[in-house]
Residue frames as a rotation matrix with the C-alpha (Angstrom) as fourth column:
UNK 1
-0.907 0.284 0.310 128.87
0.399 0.345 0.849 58.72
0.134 0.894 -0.427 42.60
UNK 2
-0.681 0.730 0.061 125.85
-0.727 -0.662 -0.182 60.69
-0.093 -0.169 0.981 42.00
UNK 3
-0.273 0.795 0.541 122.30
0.280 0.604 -0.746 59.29
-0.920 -0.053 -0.388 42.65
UNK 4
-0.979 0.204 -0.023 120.47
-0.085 -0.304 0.949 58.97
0.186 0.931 0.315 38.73
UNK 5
-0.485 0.848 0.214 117.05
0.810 0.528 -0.255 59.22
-0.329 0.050 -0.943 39.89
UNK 6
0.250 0.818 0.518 114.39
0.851 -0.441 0.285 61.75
0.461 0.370 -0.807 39.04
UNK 7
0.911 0.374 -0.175 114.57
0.412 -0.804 0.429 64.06
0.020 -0.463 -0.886 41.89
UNK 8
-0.124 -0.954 -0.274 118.86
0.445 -0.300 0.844 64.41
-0.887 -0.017 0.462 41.43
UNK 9
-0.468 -0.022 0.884 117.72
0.868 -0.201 0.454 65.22
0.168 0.979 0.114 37.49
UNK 10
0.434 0.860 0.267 115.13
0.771 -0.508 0.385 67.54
0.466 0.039 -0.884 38.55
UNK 11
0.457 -0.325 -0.828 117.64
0.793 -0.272 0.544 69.07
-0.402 -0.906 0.133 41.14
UNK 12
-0.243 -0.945 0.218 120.58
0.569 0.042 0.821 69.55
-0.785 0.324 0.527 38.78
UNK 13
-0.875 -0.133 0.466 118.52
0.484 -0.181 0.856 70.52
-0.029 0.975 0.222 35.78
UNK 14
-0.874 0.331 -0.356 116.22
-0.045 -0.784 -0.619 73.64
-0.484 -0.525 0.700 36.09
UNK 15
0.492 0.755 -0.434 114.31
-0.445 -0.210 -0.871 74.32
-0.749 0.621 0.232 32.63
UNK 16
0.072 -0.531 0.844 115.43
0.399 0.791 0.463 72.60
-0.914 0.303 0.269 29.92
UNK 17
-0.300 -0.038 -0.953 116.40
-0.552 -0.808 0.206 74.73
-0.778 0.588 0.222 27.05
UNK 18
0.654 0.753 -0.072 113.87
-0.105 -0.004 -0.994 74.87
-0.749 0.658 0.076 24.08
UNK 19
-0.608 -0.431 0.667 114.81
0.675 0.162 0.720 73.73
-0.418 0.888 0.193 20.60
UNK 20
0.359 0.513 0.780 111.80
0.797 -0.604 0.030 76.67
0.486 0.610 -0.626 19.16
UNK 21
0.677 -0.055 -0.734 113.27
0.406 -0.804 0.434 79.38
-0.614 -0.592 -0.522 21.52
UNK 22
-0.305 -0.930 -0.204 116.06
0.671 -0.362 0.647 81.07
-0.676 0.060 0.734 19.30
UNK 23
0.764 0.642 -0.058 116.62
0.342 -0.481 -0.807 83.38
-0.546 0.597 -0.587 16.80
UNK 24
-0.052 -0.997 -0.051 118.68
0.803 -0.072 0.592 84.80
-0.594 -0.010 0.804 14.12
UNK 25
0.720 0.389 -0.574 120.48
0.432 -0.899 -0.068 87.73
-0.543 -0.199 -0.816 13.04
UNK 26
0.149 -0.657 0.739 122.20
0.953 -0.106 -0.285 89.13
0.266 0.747 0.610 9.88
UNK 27
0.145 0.566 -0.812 122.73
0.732 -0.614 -0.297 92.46
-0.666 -0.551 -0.503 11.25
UNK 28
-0.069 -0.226 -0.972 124.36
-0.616 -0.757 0.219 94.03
-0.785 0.614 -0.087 8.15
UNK 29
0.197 0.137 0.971 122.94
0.367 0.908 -0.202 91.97
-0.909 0.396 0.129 5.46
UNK 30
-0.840 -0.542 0.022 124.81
0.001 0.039 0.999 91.70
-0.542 0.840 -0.033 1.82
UNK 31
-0.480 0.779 0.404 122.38
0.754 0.130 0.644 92.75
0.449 0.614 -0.649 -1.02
UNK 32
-0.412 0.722 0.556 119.12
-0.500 -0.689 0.524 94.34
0.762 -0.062 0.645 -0.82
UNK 33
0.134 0.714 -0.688 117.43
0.563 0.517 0.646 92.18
0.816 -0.473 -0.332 2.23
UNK 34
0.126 -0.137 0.982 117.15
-0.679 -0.734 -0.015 93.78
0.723 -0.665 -0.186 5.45
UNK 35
-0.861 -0.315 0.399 117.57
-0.488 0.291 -0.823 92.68
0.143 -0.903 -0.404 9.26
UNK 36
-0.239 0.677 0.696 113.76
-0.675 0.399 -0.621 91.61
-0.698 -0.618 0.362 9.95
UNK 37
0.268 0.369 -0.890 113.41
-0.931 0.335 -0.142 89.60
0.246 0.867 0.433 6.78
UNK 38
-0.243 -0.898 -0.366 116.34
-0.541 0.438 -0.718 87.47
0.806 0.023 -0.592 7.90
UNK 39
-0.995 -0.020 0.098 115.06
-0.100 0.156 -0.983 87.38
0.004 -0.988 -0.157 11.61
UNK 40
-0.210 0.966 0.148 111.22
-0.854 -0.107 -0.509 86.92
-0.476 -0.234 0.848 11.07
UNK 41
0.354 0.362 -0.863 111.59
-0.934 0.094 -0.343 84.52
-0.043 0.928 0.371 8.45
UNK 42
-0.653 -0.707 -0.271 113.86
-0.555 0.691 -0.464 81.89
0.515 -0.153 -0.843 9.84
UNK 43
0.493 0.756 -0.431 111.84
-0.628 0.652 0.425 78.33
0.602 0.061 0.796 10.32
UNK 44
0.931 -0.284 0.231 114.50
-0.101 0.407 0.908 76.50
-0.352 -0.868 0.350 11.57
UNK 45
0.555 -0.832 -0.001 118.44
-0.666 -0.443 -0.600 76.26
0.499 0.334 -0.800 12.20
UNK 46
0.593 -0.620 -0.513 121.03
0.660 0.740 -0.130 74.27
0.460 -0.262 0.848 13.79
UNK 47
0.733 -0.674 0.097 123.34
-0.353 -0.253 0.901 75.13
-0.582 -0.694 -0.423 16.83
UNK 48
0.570 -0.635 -0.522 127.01
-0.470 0.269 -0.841 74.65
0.674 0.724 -0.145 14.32
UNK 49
0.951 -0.308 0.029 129.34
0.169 0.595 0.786 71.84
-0.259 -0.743 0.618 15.72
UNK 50
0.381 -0.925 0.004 132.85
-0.876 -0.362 -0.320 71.96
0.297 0.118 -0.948 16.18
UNK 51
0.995 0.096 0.029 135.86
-0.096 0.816 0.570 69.15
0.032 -0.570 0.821 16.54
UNK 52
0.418 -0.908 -0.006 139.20
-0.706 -0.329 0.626 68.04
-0.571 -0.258 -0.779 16.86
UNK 53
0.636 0.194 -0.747 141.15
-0.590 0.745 -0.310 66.07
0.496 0.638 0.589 14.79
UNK 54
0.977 0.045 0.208 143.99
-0.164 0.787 0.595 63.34
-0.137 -0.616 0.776 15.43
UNK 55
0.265 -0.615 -0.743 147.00
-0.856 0.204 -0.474 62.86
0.443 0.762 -0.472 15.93
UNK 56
0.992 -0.090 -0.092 148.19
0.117 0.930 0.347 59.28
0.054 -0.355 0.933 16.22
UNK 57
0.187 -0.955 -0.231 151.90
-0.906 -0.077 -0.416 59.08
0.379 0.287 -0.880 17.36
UNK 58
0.771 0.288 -0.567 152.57
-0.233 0.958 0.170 55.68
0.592 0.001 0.806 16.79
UNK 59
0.321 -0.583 0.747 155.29
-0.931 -0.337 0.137 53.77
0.172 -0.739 -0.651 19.12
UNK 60
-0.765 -0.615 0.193 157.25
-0.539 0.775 0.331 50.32
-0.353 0.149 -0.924 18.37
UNK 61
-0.988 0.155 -0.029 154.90
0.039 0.416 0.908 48.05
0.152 0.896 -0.417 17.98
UNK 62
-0.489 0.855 -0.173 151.74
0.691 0.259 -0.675 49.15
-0.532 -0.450 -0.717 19.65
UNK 63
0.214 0.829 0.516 148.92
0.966 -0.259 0.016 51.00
0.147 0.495 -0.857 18.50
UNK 64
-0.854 -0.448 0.266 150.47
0.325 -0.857 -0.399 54.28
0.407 -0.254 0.877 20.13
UNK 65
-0.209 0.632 -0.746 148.52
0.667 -0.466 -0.582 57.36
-0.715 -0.619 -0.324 21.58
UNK 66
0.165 0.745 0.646 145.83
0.827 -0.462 0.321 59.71
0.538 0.481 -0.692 20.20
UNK 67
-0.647 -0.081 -0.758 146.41
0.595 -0.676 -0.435 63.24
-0.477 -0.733 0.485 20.92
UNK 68
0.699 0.668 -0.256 144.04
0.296 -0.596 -0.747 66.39
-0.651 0.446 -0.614 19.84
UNK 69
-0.381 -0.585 0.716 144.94
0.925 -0.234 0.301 67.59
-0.009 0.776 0.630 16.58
UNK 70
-0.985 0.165 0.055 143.67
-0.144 -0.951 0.272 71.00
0.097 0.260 0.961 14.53
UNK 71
-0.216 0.876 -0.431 140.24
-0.282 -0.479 -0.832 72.97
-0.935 -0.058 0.350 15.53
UNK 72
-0.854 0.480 0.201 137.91
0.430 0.435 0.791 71.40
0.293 0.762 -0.578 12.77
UNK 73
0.082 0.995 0.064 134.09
-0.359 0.089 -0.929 73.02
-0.930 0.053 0.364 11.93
UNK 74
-0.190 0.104 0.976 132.46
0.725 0.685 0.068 71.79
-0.662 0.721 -0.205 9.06
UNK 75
-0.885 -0.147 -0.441 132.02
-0.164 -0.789 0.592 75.95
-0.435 0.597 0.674 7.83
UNK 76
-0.832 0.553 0.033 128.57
0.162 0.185 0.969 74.69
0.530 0.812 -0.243 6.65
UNK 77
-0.786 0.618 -0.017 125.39
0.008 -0.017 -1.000 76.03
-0.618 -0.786 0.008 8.44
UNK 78
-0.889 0.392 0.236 122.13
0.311 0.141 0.940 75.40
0.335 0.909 -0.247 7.72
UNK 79
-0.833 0.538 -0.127 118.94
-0.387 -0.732 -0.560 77.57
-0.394 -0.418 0.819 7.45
UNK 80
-0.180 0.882 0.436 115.06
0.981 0.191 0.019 77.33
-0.066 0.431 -0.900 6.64
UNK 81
-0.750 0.509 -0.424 112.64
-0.080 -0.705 -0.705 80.45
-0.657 -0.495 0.569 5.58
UNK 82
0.021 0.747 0.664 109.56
0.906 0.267 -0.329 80.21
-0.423 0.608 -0.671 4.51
UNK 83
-0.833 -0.210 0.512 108.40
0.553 -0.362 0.751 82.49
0.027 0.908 0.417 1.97
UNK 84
-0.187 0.982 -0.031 105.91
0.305 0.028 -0.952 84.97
-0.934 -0.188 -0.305 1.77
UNK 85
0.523 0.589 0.616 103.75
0.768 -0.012 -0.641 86.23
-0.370 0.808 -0.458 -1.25
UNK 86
0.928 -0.177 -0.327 105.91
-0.265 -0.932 -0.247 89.39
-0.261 0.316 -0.912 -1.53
UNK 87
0.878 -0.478 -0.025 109.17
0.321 0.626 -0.711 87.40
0.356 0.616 0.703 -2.31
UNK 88
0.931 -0.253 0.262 111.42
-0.326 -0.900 0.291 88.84
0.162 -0.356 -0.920 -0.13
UNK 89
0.639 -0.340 0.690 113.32
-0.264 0.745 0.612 85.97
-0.723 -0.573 0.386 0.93
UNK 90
0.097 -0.595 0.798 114.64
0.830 0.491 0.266 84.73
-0.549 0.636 0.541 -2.37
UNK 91
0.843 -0.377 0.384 115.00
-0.323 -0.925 -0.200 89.03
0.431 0.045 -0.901 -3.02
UNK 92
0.619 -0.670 0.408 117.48
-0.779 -0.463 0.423 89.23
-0.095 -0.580 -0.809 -0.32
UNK 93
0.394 -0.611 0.686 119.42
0.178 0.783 0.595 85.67
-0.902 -0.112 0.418 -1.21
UNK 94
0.736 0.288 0.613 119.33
0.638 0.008 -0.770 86.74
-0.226 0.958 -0.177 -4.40
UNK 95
0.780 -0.529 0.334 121.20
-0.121 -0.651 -0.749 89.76
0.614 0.544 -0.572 -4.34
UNK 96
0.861 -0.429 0.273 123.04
-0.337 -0.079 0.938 88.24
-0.380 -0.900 -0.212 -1.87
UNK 97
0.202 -0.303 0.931 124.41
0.682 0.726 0.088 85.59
-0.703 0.618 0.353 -4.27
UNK 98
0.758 -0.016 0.652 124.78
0.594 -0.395 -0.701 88.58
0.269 0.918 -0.290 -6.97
UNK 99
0.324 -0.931 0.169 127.62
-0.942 -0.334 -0.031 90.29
0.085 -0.149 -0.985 -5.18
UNK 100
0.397 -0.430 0.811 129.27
-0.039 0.875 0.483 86.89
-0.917 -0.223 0.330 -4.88
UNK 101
-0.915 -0.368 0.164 129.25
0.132 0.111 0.985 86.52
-0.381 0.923 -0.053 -8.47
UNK 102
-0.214 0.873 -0.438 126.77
-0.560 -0.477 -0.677 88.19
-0.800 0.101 0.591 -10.40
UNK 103
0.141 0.809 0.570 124.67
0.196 0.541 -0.817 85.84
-0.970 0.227 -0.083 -12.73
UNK 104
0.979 0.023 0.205 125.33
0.192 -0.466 -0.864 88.17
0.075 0.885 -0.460 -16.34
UNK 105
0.827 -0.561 -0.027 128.75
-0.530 -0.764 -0.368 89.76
0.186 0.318 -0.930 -15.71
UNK 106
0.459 -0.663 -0.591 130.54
0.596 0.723 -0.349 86.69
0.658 -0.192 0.728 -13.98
UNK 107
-0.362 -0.730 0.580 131.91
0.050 -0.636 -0.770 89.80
0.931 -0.250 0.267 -11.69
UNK 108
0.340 0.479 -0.810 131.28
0.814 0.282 0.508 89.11
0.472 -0.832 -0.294 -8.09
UNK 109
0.964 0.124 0.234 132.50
-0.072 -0.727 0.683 92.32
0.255 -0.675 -0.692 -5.03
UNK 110
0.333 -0.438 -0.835 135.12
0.147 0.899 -0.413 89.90
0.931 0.015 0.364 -3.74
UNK 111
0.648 0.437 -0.624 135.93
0.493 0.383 0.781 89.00
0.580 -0.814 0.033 -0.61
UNK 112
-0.900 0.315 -0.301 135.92
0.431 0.551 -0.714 90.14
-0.059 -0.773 -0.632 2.36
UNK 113
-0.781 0.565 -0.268 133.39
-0.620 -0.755 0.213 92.65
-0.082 0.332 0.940 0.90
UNK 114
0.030 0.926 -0.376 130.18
-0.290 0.368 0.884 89.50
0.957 0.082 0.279 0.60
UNK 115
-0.637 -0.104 -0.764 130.85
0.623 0.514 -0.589 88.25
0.455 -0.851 -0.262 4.24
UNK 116
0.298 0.278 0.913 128.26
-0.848 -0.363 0.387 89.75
0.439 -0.890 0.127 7.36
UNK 117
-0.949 -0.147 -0.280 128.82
0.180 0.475 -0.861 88.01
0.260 -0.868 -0.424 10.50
UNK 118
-0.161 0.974 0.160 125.47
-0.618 -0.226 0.753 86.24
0.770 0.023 0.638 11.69
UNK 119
-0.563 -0.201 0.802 124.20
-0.817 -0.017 -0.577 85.76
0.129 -0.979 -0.155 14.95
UNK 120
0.307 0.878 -0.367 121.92
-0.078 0.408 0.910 82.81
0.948 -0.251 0.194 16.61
UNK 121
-0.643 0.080 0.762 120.64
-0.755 -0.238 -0.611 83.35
0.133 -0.968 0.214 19.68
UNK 122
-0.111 0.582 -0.805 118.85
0.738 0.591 0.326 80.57
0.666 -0.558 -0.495 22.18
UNK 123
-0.232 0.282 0.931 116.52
-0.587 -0.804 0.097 82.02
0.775 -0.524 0.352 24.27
UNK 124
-0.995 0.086 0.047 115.10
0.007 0.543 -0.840 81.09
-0.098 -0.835 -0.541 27.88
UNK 125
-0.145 0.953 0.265 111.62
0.878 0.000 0.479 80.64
0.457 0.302 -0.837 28.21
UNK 126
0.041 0.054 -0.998 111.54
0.678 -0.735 -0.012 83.91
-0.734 -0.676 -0.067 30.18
UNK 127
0.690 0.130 0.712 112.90
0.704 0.110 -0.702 85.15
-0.169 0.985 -0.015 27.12
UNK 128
0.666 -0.660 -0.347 116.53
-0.576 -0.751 0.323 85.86
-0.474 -0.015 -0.880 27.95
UNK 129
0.568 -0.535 -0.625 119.43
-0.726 0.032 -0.687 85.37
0.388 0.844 -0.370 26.24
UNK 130
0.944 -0.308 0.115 121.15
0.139 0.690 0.710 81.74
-0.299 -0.655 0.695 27.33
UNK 131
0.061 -0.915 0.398 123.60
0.530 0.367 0.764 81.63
-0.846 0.164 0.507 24.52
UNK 132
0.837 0.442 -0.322 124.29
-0.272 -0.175 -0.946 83.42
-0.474 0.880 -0.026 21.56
UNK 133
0.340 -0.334 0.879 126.47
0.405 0.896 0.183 82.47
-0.849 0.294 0.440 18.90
UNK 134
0.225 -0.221 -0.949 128.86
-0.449 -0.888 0.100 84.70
-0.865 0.404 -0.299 16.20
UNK 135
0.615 -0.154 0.773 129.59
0.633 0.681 -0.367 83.33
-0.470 0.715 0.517 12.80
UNK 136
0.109 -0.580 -0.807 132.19
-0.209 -0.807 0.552 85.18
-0.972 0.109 -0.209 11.22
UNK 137
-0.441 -0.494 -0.749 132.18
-0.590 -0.469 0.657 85.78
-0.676 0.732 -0.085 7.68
UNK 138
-0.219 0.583 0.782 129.21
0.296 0.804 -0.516 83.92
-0.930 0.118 -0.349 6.79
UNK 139
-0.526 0.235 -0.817 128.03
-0.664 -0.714 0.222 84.29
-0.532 0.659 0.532 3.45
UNK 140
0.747 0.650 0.143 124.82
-0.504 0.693 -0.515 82.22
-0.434 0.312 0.845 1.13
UNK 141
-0.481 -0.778 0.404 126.60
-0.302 0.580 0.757 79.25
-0.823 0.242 -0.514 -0.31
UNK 142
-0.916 0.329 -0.229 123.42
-0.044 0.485 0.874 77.68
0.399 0.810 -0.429 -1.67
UNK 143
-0.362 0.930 -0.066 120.18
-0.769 -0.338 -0.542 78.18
-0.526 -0.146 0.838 -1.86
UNK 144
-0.827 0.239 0.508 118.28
0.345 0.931 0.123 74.96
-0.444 0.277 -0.852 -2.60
UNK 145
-0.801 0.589 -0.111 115.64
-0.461 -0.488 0.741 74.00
0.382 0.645 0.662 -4.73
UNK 146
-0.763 0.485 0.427 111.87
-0.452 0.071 -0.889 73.84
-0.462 -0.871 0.165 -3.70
UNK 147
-0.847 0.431 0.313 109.37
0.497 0.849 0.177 71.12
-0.190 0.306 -0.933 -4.61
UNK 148
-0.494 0.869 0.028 106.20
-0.849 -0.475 -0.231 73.26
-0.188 -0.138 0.972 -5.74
UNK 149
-0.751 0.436 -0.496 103.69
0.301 0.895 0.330 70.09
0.588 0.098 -0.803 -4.76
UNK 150
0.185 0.972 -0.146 99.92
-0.410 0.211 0.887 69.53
0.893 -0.105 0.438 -3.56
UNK 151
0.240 0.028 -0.970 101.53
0.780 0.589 0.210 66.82
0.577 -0.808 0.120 -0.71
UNK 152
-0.869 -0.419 -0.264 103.36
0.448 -0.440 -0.778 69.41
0.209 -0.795 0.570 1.88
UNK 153
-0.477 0.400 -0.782 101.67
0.817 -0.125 -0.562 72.17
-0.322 -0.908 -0.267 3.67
UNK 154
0.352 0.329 0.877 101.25
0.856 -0.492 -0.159 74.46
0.379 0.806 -0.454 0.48
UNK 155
0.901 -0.162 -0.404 104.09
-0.154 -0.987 0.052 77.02
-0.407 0.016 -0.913 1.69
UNK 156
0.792 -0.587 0.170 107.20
0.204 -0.009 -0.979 77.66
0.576 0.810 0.113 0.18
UNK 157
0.900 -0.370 0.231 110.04
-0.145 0.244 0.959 77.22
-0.411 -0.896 0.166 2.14
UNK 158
0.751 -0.628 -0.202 113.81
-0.454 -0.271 -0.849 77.79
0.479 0.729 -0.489 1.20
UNK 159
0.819 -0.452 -0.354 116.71
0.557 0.476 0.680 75.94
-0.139 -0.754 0.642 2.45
UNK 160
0.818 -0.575 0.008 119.69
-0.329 -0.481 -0.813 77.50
0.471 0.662 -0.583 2.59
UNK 161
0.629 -0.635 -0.449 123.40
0.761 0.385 0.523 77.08
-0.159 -0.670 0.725 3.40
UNK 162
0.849 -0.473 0.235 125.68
-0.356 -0.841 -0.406 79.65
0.390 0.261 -0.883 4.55
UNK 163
0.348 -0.932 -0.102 129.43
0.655 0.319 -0.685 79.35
0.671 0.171 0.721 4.72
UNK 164
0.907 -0.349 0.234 131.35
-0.420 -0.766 0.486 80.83
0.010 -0.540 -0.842 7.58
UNK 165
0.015 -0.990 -0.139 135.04
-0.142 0.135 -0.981 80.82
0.990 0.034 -0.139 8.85
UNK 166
-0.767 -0.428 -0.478 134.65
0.293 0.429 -0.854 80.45
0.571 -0.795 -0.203 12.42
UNK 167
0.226 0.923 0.312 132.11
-0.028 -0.314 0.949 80.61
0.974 -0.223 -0.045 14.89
UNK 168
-0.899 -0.352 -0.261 132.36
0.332 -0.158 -0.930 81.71
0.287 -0.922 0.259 19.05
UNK 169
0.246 0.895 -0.372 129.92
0.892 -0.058 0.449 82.19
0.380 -0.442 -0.813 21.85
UNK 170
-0.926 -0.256 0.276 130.00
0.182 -0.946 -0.267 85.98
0.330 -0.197 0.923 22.81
């Protein structure tokens, strides 16, 4: 049984990895937005989770046993970016969301033709790569709407959610 004091924590655990260290990366972004727009512009994000489901196989009269079931994400990831005065952000979601289904014609690209795979990297404080992280076939689900108010910090700040099909560390 390990010892749980300080100096076994301190031993065991080096640097403790940074929730502001990361970054992300559309590298072929749908639409008109580009790569640094995407990657300068991101406020904050979320490391996507993954689970398993259940099966129960059930057995005379007892409660039975629990075995893993099917690979389960939730396919939902969420993004901040703030905005700047030149409107680039909600440009580049924009026409992202217009090959999806354009807005006048009802005529979207179709798929697999809106998908990029987008990275997020965690950095070290050194500022190497710990982990990075692939989303396949991500694309804008939804772009939320923004409160234009006096109370906040007086920037403008987009949520978004993008849809993927699977994600791996690579």
């Amino acid at each position: 049984m390990p010892l749980m004091g300080l100096d076994s924590l301190k031993s065991n655990l080096t640097n403790p990895a940074r929730t502001y260290l990361w970054e992300v990366l559309v590298p072929v972004p749908i639409g008109d937005g580009d790569v640094n727009t995407y990657t300068v512009r991101a406020q904050s994000a979320e490391i996507p989770g993954r689970s398993n489901g259940e099966i129960t196989i059930p057995w005379k009269q007892t409660a039975g046993i629990k075995v893993a079931g099917k690979l389960k994400y939730d396919q939902s990831w969420a993004i901040t970016f703030i905005e700047g005065e030149d409107k680039k952000v909600l440009d580049a979601l924009s026409s992202w969301q217009q090959a999806i289904v354009n807005n006048v014609t009802g005529i979207g690209v179709g798929d697999p033709f809106y998908k990029s795979d987008v990275y997020l990297t965690a950095i070290t404080t050194a500022g190497a790569t710990y982990m990075k992280i692939k989303l396949r076939g991500a694309w804008v689900q939804n772009v939320g709407k923004v409160a234009l108010s006096y109370a906040n910090d007086g920037t403008i700040t987009y949520p978004v959610t993008f849809a993927f099909d699977t994600w791996e560390e690579v």
